[in-house]
Structures are given as structure tokens and as C-alpha cells.
C-alpha positions in Angstrom: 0.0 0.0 0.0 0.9 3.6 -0.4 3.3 5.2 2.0 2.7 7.4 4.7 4.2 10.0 2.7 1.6 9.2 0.1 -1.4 9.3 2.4 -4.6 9.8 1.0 -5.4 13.8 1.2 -8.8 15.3 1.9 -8.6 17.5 -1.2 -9.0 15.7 -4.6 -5.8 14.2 -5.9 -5.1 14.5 -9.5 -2.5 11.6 -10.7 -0.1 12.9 -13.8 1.5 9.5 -15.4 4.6 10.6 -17.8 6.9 13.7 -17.3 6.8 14.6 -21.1 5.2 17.1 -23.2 2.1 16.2 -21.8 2.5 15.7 -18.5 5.1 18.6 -17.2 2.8 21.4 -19.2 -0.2 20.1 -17.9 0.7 19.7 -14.5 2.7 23.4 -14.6 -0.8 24.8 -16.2 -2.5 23.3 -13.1 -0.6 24.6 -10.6 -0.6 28.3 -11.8 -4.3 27.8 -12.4 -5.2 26.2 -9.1 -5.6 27.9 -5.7 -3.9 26.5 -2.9 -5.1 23.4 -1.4 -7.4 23.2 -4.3 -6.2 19.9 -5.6 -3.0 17.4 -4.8 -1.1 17.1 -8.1 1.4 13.9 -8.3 3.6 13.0 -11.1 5.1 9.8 -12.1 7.5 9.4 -14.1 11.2 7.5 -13.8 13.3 10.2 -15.0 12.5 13.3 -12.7 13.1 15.3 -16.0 11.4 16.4 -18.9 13.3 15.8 -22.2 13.4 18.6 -25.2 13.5 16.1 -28.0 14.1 18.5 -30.9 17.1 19.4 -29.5 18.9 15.8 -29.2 20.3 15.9 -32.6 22.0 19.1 -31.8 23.3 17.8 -28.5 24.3 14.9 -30.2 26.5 16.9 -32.3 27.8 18.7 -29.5 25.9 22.2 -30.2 24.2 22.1 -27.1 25.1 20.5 -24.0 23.0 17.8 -23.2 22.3 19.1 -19.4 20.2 22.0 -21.5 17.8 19.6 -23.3 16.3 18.2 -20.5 14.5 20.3 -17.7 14.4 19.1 -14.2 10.8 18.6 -12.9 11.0 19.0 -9.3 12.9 22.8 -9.9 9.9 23.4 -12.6 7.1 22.0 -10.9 7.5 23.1 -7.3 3.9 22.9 -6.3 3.7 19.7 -7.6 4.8 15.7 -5.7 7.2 14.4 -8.2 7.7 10.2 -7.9 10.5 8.9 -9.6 8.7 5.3 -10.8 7.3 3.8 -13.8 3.5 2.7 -13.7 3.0 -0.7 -14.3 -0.9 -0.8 -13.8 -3.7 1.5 -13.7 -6.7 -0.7 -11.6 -9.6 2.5 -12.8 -12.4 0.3 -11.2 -10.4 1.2 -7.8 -8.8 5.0 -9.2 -5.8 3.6 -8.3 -2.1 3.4 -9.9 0.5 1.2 -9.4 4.1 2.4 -9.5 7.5 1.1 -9.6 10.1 3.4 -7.7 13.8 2.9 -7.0 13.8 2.3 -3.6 10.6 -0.6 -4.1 13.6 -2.1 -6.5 16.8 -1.4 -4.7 15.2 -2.8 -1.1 13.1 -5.4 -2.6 9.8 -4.0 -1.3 6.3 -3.8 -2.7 5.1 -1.5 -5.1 3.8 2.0 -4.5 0.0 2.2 -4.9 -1.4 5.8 -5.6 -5.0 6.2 -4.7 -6.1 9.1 -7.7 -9.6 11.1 -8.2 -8.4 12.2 -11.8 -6.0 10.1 -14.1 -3.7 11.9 -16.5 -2.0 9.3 -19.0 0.5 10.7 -21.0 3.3 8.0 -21.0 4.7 8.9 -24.0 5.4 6.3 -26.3 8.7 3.8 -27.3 10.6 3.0 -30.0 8.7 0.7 -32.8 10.8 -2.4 -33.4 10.8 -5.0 -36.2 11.6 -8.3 -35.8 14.6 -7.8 -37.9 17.5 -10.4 -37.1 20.5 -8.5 -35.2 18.2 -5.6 -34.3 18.1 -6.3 -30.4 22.2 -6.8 -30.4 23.6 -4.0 -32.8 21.2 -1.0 -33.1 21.2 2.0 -31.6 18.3 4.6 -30.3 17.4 8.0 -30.4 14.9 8.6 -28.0 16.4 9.9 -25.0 19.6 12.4 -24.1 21.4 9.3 -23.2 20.8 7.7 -26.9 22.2 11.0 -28.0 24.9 11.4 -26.4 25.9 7.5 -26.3 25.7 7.8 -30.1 27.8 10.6 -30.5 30.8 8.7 -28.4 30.0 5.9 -30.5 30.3 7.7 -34.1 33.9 9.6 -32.6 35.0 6.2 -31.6 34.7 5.2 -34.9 36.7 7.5 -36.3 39.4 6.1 -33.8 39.3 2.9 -34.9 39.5 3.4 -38.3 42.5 5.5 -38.1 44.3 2.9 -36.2 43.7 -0.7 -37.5 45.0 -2.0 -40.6 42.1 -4.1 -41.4 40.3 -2.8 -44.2 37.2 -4.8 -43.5 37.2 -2.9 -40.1 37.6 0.2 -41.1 34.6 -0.2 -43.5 32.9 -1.1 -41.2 33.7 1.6 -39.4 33.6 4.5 -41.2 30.1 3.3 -42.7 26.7 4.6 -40.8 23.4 3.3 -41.3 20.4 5.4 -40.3 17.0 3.5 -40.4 13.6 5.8 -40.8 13.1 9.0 -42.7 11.2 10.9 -40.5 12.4 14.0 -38.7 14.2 12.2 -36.1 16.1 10.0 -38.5 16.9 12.7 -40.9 17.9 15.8 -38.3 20.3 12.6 -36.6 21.6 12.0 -39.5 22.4 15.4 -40.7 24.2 16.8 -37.3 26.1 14.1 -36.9 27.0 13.5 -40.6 28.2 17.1 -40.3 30.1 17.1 -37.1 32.2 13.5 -38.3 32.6 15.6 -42.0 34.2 18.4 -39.4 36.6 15.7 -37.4 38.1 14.1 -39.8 40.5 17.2 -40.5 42.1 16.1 -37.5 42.7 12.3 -38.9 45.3 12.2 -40.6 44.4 9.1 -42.4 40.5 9.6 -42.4 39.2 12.0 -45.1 35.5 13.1 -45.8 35.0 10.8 -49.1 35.9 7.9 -46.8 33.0 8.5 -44.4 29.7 6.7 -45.8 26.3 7.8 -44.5 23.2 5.8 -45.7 19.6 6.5 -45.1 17.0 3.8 -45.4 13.3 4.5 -45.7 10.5 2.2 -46.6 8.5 5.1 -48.0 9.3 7.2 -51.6 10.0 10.1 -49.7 11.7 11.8 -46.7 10.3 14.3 -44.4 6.9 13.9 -44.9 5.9 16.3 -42.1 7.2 19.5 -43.9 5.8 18.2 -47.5 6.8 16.9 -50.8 8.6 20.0 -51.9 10.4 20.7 -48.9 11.3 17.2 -49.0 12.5 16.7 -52.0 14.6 19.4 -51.5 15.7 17.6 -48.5 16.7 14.7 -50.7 18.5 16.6 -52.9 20.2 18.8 -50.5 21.6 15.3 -48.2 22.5 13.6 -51.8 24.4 16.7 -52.6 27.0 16.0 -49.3 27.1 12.2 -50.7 24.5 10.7 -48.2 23.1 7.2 -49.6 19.7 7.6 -49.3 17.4 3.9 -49.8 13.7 4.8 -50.7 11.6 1.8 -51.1 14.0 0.2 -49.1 13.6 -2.0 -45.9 16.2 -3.6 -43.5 16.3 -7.5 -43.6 18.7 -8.0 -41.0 21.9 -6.8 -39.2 23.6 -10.0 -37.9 27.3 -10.2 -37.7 27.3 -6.5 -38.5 26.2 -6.4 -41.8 23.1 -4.6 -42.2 21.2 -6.3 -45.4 18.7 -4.6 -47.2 15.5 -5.5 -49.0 17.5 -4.2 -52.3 19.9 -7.3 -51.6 22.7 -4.6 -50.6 24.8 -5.6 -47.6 26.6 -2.7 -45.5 29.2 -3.7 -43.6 28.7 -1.6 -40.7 29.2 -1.1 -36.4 26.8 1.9 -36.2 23.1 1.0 -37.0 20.8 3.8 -35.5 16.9 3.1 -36.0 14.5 5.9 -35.7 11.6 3.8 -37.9 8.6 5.3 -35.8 7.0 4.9 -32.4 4.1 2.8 -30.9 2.2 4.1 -27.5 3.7 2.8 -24.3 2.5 -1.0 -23.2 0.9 1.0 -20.1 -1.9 1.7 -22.1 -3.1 -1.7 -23.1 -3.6 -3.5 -19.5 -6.2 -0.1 -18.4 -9.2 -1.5 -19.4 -9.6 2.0 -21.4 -10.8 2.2 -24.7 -8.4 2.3 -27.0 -7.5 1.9 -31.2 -6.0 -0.6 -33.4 -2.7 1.5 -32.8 -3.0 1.0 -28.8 -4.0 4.9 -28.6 -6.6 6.0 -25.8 -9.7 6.6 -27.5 -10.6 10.3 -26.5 -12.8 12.7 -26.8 -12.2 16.6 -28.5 -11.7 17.8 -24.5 -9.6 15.2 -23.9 -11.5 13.1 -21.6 -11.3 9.5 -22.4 -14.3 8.4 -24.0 -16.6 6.4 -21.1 -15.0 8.2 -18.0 -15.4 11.6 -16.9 -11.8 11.7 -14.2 -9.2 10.2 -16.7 -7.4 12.4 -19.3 -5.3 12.1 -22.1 -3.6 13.7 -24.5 0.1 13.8 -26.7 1.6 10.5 -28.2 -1.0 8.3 -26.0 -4.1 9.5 -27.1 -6.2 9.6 -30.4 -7.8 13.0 -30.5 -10.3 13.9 -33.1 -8.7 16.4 -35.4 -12.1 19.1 -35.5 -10.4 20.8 -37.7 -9.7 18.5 -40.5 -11.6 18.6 -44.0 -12.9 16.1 -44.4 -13.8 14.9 -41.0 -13.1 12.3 -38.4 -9.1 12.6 -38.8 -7.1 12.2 -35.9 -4.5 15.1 -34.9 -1.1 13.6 -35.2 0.9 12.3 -32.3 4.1 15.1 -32.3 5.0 17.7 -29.9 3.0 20.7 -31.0 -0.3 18.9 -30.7 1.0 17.4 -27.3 2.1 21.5 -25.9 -1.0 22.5 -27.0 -3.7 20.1 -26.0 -1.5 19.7 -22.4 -3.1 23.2 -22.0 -6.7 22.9 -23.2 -6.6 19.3 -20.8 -5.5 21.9 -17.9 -7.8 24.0 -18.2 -10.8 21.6 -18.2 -9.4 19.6 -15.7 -9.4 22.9 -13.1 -13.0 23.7 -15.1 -14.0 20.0 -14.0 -13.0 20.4 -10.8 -14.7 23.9 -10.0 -18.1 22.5 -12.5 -18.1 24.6 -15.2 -18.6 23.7 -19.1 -15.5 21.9 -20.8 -13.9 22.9 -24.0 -12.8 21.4 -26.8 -9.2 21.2 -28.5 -9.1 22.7 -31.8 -5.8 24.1 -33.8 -4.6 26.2 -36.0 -0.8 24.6 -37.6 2.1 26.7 -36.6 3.7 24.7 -39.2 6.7 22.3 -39.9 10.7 22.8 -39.4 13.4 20.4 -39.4 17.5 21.2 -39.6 19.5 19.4 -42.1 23.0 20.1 -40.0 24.9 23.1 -39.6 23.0 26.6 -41.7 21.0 24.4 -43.2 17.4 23.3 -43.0 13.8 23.3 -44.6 10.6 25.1 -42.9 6.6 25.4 -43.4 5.3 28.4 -41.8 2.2 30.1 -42.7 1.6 28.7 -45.8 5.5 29.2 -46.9 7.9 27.3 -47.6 11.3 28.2 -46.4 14.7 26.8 -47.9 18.6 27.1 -46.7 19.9 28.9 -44.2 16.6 30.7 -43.2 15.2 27.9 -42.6 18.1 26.7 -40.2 17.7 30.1 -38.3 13.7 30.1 -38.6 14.1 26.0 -37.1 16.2 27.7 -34.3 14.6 30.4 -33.2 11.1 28.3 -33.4 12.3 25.6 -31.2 13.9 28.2 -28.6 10.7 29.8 -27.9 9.1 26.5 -27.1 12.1 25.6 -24.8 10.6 25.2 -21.5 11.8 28.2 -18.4 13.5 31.0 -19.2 16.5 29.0 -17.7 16.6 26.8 -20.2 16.3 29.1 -22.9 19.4 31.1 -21.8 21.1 28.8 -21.4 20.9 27.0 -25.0 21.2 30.6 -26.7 24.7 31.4 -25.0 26.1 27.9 -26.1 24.7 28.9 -29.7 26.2 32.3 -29.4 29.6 30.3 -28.1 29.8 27.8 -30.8 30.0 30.5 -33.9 32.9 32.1 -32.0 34.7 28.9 -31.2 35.8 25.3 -33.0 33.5 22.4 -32.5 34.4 20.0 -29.3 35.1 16.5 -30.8 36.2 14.9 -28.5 34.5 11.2 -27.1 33.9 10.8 -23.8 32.7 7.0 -24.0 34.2 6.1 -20.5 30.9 8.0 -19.5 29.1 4.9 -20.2 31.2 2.7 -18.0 32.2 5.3 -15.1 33.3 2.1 -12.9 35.3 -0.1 -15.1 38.8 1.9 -14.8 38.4 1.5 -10.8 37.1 -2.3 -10.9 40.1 -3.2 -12.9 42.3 -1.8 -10.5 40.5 -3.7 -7.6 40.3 -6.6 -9.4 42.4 -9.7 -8.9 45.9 -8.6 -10.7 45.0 -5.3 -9.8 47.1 -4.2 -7.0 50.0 -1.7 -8.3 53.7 -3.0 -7.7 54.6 -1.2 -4.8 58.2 -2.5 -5.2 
């Protein structure tokens, strides 16, 4: 049962599962919007941070450091119980979640149960995998800052090892990147980090840029469909221009023993596999009893109440929200992060309307567009009915993200290390002894490990 800590309160508790979009705006909404003692507002999540995931390509190229892409909740959401734990369940019949924290796994205790009056879900979702042979054991993420940075050590390291074996089947390998998915993730990866190895290889002596080999596979005839065929196109060109192998039509089979086959019958040898093919909504979902779609989404309605309940909420990547403005009807908006921003606040707001019984609202939008960033100064952007090209586009992709940064803490921060990197060189160096931060010290403390003291 829940802790003493967690005791249930006399005012109504509202539960926020997920620290994302979703959840941190909504429950920041809620508590400017409610009066103290009001309403209890918990949220769950297991990273007590909130993750900017436009920005990860950029950290992973080493623009931006990746402590400025993620925003700590508990300094952010002061007025709010933060629980670092993933749900596992959601019993609704009993309004009551169960949670998965650190200490329940470190000391072998029970789960955490959270009594709730109204249910937030926004989870989020995870990556959507293939059954594709080798997948599990060689490929890498991009969800998280950790990906991002993990796969930036990773391509540097590369560069190491081809500039020091002999092998020529290693260095292949090594100097050849496969990204899987053409979607803004996959392609704004892809770009930054094909941009920032172009930039180190002037310090290889033996590594030039026409030995590096980037490939992009997509299953679909174009890239980039979020900013439109033109922009994309012109996408494709501009990525085919710097020698990127782009795939269309093109699925992969396998990546076993390194090799990443493709449907084409092409095989890469390869050590960096990075899949970004698209997203499914977390399991969470699935085991609520809540209505959901053949995609596993929460079946909602335009004010974001789950259809059949009147206390559980959702909104973002986890819920299927009718589209009102669409033409014609009976769309669903899509699952990205300016639909999540925006409905976290229409949710807020008829949550706190729920809770003091007046009418609800419903979510309509008006598109503030598309922008993505094809590396350094370059970049392609919708806005208003315009399409943007170049190095407009890069600045308009900049300055649109910034102002959607969360605090004003965040958003300095980001802006002096953009103002910093056109004065100074790029940083390439790899710091993949981040990943094992003990290995150094058990090697020393290991058998054979004590120094000669002789």
C-alpha cells in the first residue's frame, strides 16, 4: 500500500503518469491555475526530468550541451509531488495506480500504490521495433539524451578505430553509418552528426571526408513527410548533394554479424546501426481497461476526456484525438510535440473547469507549421503557408524551437552555447568512458590489480 508520505489527502488528488510534453505542461498549467489546497497534483515518471527532443540531434553533435535539453521537474514543478517510478498498472475500477520506484527495486519491497480522483496518462510512447535479425544486439536509439549522447561517443570512436587498425574490412565497417527511418528524427540525426564527423576528420590524418559513408534507409518514396513533398524533395537533394546514400523503397532485412542487409539485396558492412523507424504508444496503455484503437492509442474525446469516464485524461503520443479541424472529417491530430504542448493546456484548463463544474472545451488548432534542420546553416521550414529553404530555414528552425524551450532558464542557457559555438571550433572529442564510469576503478580492484609497490 501507499506510503505514509503518500497518504490519501482530503482534497482531490489529480495523478499525472509521464513527465513529457504532456505531463510537465499540464501539471505546470495546473498549478498556476489552481488555488492552494485546491487539488493534490502527483507526477510519475522514472526520470524526474522532462526531455526537449528537438534538440537531441543538436546535442548529439555537441551544439548544445545535453544538461540544456532536459529540464528538471522538481525545480519546474514546485507545487507539484514528483515520484520517480514507472507505472506498471492502472486498476480504474479502484482509481488507483500502481508504481515502480527505485527504492521498491533497490530494497526489494512492494510497489507503490497511488490512490487518484483524476488520471492523466501521457506515457509517451517507445521506439517501434521490427523483428529484424540483429536488431536487439547491434542497433542503436534515439529517443532519449542518453541515446544522443551515447551515439555521439560511438560515431567519434569510430573514427578512432579506423584511423588505427590496418584491417580494411574494419575500417569499412567503421567509417560506414546506417540510419533506419526517414522521419524528422532519423533525418535531423543523420544530418548533425554526418556534419560534425565531416568536421573531425580534419584532425585524422588518415580519415578524409570521401571515406566516411552515411546511408539512409526508408521504406517510404520520400523523406520528411511532415514538412511536404517540396520541402522534402529538396531535402533529398540537398543530403544527396553531401554524398548521403539515401534507400527509398528500401527495408532492412537483417543486421547480424554486423552487416546490415537490405531488402534491395545490398549488404553494408557496418558497427553503427541507428533506427529511428517510428513509435508505438507505451504497453501502459493496453492492460487499463480503457478504450483504445488498433494503434494501442486512448480513445478520446475533443476535451480530452477518455471516451466512457469523466476523471481520466489524455492527450500527446497516448491519445487519439479527433482532429475538428480536419476537412474532411473524423481525422485524428497527429501524435508530435506541438499537438501534445497545446492540448496539455486545453486538458489543464478543463481539468481545473472539471474540478470547480463549469462547461469543458474542446481542443481545436490552427498549424504553426513544420521545421526540421539538415546540419549546420542548413534546414527546410513550413510556416504560414511558406515554404522556407537554406539557411533561413536553419535560423527560422532555431529560433522556433527556442521559444518553445521550456523556463526561461533553459532558454538562456541554450542561446549562449549557440552564441559560443559561432565564436569557437566544435568540441570532438568522445567521452565513451561516461558509459562505464566504474570499469577503470574495478580493474584496479580486481584480482591482478594491486599496483607494484616494489
Amino acid at each position: 500500500m501507499e506510503s505514509a508520505a503518500m497518504a490519501r489527502a482530503s482534497t482531490p488528488r489529480i495523478l499525472v503518469i509521464g513527465g513529457g510534453y504532456v505531463g510537465m505542461y499540464t501539471a505546470l498549467r495546473l498549478q498556476r491555475k489552481l488555488k492552494r489546497g485546491e487539488a493534490e497534483i502527483v507526477v510519475v515518471e522514472p526520470q524526474p526530468y522532462m526531455t526537449y527532443q528537438p534538440f537531441l540531434p543538436e546535442a548529439a553533435a555537441g551544439s548544445i550541451s545535453p544538461r540544456h535539453v532536459v529540464v528538471p521537474l522538481r525545480r519546474v514543478l514546485a507545487g507539484c509531488r514528483i515520484v520517480a517510478g514507472e507505472a506498471r498498472a492502472v486498476d480504474h475500477a479502484e482509481r488507483r495506480a500502481t508504481v515502480a520506484t527505485l527504492a521498491t527495486k533497490e530494497g526489494g519491497g512492494n510497489d507503490l500504490e497511488i490512490p487518484y480522483d483524476h488520471l492523466v496518462l501521457a506515457p509517451g510512447s517507445v521506439s517501434r521495433t521490427l523483428p529484424v535479425p540483429g536488431l536487439a544486439d547491434h542497433g542503436i536509439g534515439f529517443r532519449t539524451v542518453e541515446e544522443a549522447i551515447g551515439l555521439r561517443n560511438h560515431v567519434l570512436e569510430q573514427l578512432d578505430i579506423a584511423s588505427s587498425t590496418r584491417d580494411a574490412e574494419v575500417r569499412e565497417a567503421a567509417l560506414t553509418f546506417v540510419v533506419v527511418g526517414g522521419g524528422y528524427a532519423g533525418v535531423e540525426a543523420l544530418a548533425e552528426l554526418e556534419n560534425m564527423a565531416r568536421y573531425a576528420v580534419r584532425y585524422y590524418h588518415n580519415v578524409a571526408e570521401d571515406d566516411l559513408r552515411w546511408v539512409l534507409v526508408e521504406a517510404s518514396d520520400h523523406i520528411l513527410p511532415e514538412v511536404g513533398e517540396e520541402l522534402g524533395r529538396y531535402a533529398l537533394r540537398e543530403l544527396r548533394g553531401r554524398n548521403v546514400d539515401i534507400r527509398l523503397q528500401t527495408r532492412l532485412a537483417s543486421c547480424e554479424g554486423r552487416i546490415a542487409t537490405l531488402s534491395d539485396g545490398d549488404r553494408l558492412p557496418t558497427r553503427t546501426l541507428v533506427w529511428t523507424a517510428g513509435v508505438r504508444p507505451a504497453p501502459l496503455l493496453a492492460g487499463t481497461g480503457l478504450p483504445v484503437t488498433g494503434r494501442g492509442r486512448l480513445r478520446t474525446a475533443a476535451t480530452l476526456l477518455v471516451e466512457g469516464t469523466d476523471c481520466v485524461w489524455a492527450a500527446g503520443d497516448a491519445a487519439a484525438v479527433p482532429d475538428l479541424t480536419a476537412d474532411p472529417p473524423g481525422a485524428e491530430c497527429a501524435p508530435n510535440a506541438q499537438h501534445a504542448v497545446r492540448q496539455s493546456r486545453v486538458l489543464a484548463d478543463n481539468l481545473v473547469a472539471t474540478l470547480r463544474g463549469r462547461p469543458l472545451t474542446d481542443y481545436r488548432h490552427a498549424s504553426a507549421g513544420s521545421v526540421a534542420s539538415l546540419g549546420l546553416h542548413k534546414g527546410v521550414a513550413y510556416i504560414h503557408g511558406r515554404a522556407v529553404k537554406g539557411y533561413p530555414a536553419w535560423v527560422v528552425h532555431r529560433l522556433y524551437h527556442l521559444g518553445r524551450m521550456p523556463t526561461l532558464n533553459r532558454k538562456a542557457r541554450v542561446l549562449a552555447e549557440w552564441i559560443l559555438a559561432g565564436l569557437f571550433k566544435r568540441e570532438i572529442v568522445s567521452l565513451g568512458s561516461l558509459e562505464h564510469p566504474r570499469a577503470e576503478f574495478e580493474l584496479a580492484a580486481g584480482p591482478g590489480g594491486e599496483p607494484d609497490r616494489s
